[in-house]
N, C-alpha and C positions, 0 to 999 in steps of 0.2 A: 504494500500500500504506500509506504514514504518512498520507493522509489518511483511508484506513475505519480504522486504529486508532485518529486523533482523535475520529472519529464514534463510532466505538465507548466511547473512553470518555465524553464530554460527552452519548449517552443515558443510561450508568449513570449518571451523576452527577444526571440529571433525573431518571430514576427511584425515587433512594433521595431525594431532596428532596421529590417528589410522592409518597411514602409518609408519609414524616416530617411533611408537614403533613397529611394528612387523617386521622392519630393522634388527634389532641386531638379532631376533631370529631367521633369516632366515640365518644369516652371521653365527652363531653356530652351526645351521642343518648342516653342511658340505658342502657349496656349494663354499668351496676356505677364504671365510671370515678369520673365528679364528679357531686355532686347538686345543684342550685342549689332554695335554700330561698328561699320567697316574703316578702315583708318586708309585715306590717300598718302601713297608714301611718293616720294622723287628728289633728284637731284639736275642744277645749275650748275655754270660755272658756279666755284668757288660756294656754293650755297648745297645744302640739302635739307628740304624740308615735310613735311608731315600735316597734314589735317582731318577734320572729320566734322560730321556733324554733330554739335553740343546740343540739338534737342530741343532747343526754344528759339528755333529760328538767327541761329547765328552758327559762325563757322571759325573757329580757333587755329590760325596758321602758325607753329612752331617751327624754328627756324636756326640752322649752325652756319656760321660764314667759317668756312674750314679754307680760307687764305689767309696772308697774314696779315693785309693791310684792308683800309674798310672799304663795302662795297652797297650797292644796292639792290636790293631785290624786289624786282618791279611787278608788282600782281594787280594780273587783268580778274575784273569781276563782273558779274550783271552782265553776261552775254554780248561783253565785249565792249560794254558801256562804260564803267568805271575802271579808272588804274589809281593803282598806288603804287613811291616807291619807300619800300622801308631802310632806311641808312644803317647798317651795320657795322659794327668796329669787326677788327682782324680776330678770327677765334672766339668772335660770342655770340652768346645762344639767345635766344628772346620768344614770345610769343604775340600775335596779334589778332586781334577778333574783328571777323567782316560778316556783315547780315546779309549778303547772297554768298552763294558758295566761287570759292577760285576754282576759274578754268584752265589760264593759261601761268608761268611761271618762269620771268628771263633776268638773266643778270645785266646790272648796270652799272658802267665804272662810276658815272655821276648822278646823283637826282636833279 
């Protein structure tokens, strides 16, 4: 008898463990859970940089000038409609946020 009570509880205790972890992976399937957003990666002259979609209408360009003197990084946005150019030092990193997303991405000795 004390042994089918053991049994008895070391399956419940497996059963609520094998619920418990196939939670998260059902929340990842797509069913509303968690969304995983795609990350834009590339590189410029002397620049590589990275963005994605932040999810409330804005778009987070992260940026390395991997030369050693500064440069600019000129990003075309709004379907060609808006440019900017970000002035970078030699070797540093920064981040910047645009409300349409970047299309195109080129280097520039001057802004």
């Amino acid at each position: 008898m004390r042994k089918l009570k053991l049994l008895g509880s070391l399956v419940g205790a497996a059963l609520a463990v094998g619920a418990l972890s196939t939670a998260p992976a059902s929340a990842a399937a797509g069913d509303g859970g968690i969304s995983v957003k795609k990350v834009q990666r590339g590189s410029v002259t002397c620049f590589n940089y990275s963005w994605g979609d932040d999810g409330i209408a804005s778009y987070t360009v992260y940026y390395h000038n991997t030369c050693a003197g500064s440069h600019g990084l000129y990003v075309t946005t709004n379907a060609g409609l808006s440019h900017e150019c970000i002035w970078v030092g030699g070797g540093k990193k920064g981040s910047h946020v645009f409300y349409t997303p970047p299309i195109k991405f080129e280097h520039k000795k001057t802004c």
